[in-house]
N, C-alpha and C positions, 0 to 999 in steps of 0.2 A: 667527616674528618679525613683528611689524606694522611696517609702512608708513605714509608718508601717503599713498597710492592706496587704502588699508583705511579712510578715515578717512571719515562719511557727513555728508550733507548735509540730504538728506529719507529718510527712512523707511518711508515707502507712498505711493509704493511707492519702494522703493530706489534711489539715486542720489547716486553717490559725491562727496563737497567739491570732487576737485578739476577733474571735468566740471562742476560747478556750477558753479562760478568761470569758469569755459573758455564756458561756457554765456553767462552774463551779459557776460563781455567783449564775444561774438560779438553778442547783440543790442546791446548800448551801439554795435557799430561800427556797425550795418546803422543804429539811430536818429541818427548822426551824418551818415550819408552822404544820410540823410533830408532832416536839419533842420539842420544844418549843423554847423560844429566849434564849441569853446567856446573862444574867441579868447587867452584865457591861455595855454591850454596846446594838447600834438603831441596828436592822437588817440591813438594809441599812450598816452599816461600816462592821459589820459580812459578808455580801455579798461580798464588797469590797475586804477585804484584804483574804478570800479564794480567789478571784479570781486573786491576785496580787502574789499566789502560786508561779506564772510561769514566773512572769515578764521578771527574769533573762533569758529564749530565745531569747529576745531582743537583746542579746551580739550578737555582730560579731562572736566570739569563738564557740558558739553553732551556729549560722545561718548557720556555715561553716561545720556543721557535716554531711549535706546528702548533697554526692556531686551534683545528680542532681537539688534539691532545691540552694544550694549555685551556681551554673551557673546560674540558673535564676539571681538572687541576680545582681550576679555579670553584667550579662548583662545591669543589669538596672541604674548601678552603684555604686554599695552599692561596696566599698573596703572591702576585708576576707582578713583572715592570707593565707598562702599559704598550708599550713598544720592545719591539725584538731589537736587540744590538749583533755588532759583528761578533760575539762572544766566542770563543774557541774553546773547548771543553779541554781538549787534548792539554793546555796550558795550566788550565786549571787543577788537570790531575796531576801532572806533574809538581806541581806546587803543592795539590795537598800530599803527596806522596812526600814529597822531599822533606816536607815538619815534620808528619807522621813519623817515618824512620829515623828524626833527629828526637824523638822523644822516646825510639826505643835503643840509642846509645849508636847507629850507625853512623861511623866517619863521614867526614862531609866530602873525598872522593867515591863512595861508595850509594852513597845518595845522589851526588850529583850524576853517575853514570845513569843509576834510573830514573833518576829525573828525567833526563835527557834522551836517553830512550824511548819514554809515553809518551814526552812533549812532538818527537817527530815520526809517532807509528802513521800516520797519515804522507808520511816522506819529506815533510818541512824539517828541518833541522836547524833553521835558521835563527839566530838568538833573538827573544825579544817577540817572540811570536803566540 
């Protein structure tokens, strides 16, 4: 039976989503204690939602992109598409990001800023992407 501990993040070489996530919080803190906090918000939620960056690899869509990682997957039971699509992870997190914090009362400029942010940590910015 698969897990989300089974679930990957990079490929080559191998390294699981959710030490990724765990990864990125850890330096978001060490650059906060650097250069300071971001005055809206607790470090702690800054840590957070960089590390919710990547969420969207959680998708089937993206799990299915390294064939050998997607056989594991599959062997475990986790159902993939048959084929890999142009699927963009980055969008996807953005997206679940953006619900997520509208089910914890966050304004929708406040959401939309971090939306906006995961959706273009790879440098795309462009809407619709």
């Amino acid at each position: 039976m698969v897990s989300s501990v089974d679930l990957w993040a990079k490929s080559k070489p191998y390294h699981p989503l959710w030490c990724h996530l765990l990864d990125v919080a850890a330096v978001c803190g060490g650059l906060l204690r650097r250069f300071g906090p971001v005055e809206a918000l607790p470090d702690r939620w800054v840590m957070y939602l960089a590390a919710m960056h990547d969420v969207g690899k959680a998708d089937p869509e993206f799990e299915n992109k390294d064939a050998d990682c997607a056989e594991q997957l599959r062997e475990k039971g986790l159902e993939l598409p048959e084929k890999t699509t142009k699927f963009r992870h980055e969008a996807r997190s953005a997206e679940w990001l953006k619900d997520y914090l509208s089910l914890l009362g966050w304004n929708e400029h406040a959401r939309a800023v971090v939306s906006e942010a995961v959706k273009g940590h790879h440098g795309n910015f462009a809407s619709g992407n």
